[in-house]
GUBARO-581599 format. One record per residue (C-alpha): x, y, z; residue in three letters. Coordinates in steps of 0.05 Angstrom, whole numbers, plus 5000, padded with zeros to 4 digits. Each point is the difference from the previous one (the first is absolute). Example, Ala and Ser with C-alpha at 12.3 -4.5 7.8 and 13.67 -1.06 7.14 Angstrom:
residues 2
<<5246,4910,5156>,"ALA"> <<5027,5069,4987>,"SER"> 
//
This chain:
residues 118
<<7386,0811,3272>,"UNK"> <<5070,5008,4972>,"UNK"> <<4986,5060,4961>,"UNK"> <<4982,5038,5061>,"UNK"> <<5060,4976,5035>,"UNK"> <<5041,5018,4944>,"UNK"> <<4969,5070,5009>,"UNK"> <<5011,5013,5075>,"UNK"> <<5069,4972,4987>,"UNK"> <<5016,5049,4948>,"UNK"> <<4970,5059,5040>,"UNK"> <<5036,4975,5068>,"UNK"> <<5071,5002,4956>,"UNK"> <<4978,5080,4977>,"UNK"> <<4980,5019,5068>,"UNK"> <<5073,4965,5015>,"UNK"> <<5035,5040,4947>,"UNK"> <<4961,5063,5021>,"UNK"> <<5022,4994,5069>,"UNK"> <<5065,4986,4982>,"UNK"> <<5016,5054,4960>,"UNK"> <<4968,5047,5048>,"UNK"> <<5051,4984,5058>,"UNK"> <<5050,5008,4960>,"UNK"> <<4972,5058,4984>,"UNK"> <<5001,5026,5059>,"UNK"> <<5059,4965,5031>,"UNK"> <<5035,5053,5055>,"UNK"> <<5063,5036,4969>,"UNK"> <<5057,4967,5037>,"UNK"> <<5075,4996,4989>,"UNK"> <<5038,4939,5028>,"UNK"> <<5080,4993,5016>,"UNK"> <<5039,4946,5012>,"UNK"> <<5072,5025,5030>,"UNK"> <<5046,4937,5007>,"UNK"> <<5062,5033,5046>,"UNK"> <<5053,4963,5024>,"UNK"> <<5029,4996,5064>,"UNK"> <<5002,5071,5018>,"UNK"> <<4950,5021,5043>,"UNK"> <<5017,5070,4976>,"UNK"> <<4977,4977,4937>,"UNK"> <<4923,4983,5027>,"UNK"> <<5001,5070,5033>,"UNK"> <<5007,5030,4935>,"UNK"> <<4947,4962,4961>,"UNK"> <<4956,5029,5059>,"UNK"> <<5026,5065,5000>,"UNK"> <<4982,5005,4916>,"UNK"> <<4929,4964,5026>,"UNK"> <<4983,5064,5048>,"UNK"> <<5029,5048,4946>,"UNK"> <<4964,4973,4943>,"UNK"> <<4925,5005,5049>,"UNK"> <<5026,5070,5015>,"UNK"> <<5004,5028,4932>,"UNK"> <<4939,4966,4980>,"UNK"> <<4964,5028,5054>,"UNK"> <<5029,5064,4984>,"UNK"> <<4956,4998,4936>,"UNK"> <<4943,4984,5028>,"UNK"> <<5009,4920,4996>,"UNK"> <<4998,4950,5053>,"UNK"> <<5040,4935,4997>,"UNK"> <<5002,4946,5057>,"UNK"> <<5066,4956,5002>,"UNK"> <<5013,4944,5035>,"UNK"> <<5079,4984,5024>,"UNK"> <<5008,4929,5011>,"UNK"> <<5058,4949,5011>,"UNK"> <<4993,4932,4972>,"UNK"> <<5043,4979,5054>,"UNK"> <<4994,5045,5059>,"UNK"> <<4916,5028,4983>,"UNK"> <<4979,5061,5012>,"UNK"> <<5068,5048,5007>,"UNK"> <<4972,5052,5021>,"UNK"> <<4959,4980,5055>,"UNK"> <<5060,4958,5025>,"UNK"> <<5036,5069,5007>,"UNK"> <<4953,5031,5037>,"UNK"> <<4974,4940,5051>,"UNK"> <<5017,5027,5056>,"UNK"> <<4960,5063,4977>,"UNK"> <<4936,4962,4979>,"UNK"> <<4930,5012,5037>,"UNK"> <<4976,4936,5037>,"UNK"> <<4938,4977,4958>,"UNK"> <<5059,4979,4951>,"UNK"> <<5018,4943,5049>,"UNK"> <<4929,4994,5022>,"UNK"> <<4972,4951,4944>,"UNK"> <<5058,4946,5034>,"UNK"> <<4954,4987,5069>,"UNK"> <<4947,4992,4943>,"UNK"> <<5037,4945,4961>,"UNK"> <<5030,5037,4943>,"UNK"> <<5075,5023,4987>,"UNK"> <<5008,5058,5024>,"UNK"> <<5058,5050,5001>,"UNK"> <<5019,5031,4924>,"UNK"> <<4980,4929,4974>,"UNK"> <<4935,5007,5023>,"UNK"> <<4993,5068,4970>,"UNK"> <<5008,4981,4931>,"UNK"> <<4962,5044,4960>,"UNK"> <<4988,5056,5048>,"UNK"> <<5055,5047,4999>,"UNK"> <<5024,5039,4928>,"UNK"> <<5028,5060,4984>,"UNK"> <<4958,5049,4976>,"UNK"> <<5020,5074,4982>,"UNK"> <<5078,5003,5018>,"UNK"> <<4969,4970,5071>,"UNK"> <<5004,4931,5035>,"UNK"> <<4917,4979,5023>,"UNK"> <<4990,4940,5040>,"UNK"> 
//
């Protein structure tokens, strides 16, 4: 009948509401920067130098942040850096079909308390 439709309808939208207002709820702190830097490469190297220094102090009061350095153009800087340092399973995922190489490792490496984690 329509008046029991129009009753789970109205209890589906609250359930909706409710869940909605609950993730926000308990949406994960987070802070998000956008650096635009020109064609100084020095000027990247700072952006990531106030990214470990900001995770240090944090950490220093007993508060973890994880930050993500990427490139729009170039990807993930800081694994490019370091390639020639990177374990092998980071290339591994290529002789399985996917990308591969600090592309492939979107995602997986931040910097977390003044320190670079892959």
């Amino acid at each position: 009948s329509n008046k029991s439709d129009d009753e789970m309808n109205n209890i589906l939208q609250q359930k909706t509401r409710k869940k909605q207002m609950m993730d926000h709820y308990f949406q994960q702190p987070h802070l998000r920067a956008i650096c635009h830097y020109g064609n100084d490469i020095n000027d990247m190297w700072r952006c990531i130098a106030l990214a470990l220094r900001i995770s240090s102090v944090l950490s220093s009061q007993n508060l973890t942040c994880a930050i993500e350095c990427w490139d729009m153009n170039d990807g993930h800087i800081i694994l490019i850096e370091a390639a020639e340092y990177l374990p092998s399973w980071v290339d591994d995922d290529v002789l399985q079909g996917g990308v591969g190489g600090p592309e492939g490792c979107r995602n997986r490496c931040w910097i977390m308390n003044g320190q670079v984690h892959l």
